[in-house]
C-alpha positions as CSV (number, residue, x, y, z in Angstrom):
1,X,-39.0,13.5,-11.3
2,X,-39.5,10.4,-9.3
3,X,-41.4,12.6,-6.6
4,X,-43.9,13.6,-9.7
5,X,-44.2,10.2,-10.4
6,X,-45.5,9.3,-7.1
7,X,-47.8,12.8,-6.8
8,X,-49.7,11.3,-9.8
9,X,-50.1,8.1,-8.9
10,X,-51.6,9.0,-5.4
11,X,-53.9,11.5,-7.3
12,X,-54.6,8.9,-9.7
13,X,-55.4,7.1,-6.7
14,X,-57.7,9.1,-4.9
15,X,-59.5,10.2,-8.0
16,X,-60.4,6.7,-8.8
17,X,-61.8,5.8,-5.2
18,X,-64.2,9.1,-6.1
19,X,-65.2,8.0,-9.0
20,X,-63.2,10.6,-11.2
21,X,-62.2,8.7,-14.2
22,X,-60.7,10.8,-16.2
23,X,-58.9,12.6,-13.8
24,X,-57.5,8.9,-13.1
25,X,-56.7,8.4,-16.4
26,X,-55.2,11.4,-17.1
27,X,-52.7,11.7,-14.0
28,X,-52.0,7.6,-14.8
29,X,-50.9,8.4,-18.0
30,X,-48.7,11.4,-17.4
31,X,-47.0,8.9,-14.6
32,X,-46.5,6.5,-17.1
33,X,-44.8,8.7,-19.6
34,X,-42.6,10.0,-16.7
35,X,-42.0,7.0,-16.0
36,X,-40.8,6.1,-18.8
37,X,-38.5,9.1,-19.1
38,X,-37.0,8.6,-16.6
39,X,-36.0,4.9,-17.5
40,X,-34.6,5.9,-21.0
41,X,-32.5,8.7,-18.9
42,X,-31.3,5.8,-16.7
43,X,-30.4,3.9,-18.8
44,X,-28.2,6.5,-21.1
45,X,-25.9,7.5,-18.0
46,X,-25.5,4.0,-16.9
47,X,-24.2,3.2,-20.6
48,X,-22.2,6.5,-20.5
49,X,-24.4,8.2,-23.6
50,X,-24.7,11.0,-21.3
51,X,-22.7,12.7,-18.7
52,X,-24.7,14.4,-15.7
53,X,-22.0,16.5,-13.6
């Protein structure tokens, strides 16, 4: 998930230098909700909610 994260931001990237703004906005936003995903995930195995095996 952390690799997606970083494949949209560098398209978010590139798609802002060429002027594509809603591309940019787009792939910013589904990096941010990834993002933030993966942080709630995080944080329930480090408090032992969840188990991964």
């Amino acid at each position: 998930m952390i690799g997606w994260i970083l494949t949209l931001l560098v398209v978010a990237a590139i798609a802002g230098l060429l002027g594509m703004h809603r591309v940019q906005g787009a792939a910013l936003t589904a990096a941010k909700w990834l993002a933030i995903i993966v942080l709630i995930l995080f944080l329930l195995v480090l408090f032992g909610i969840i188990a991964l095996v």
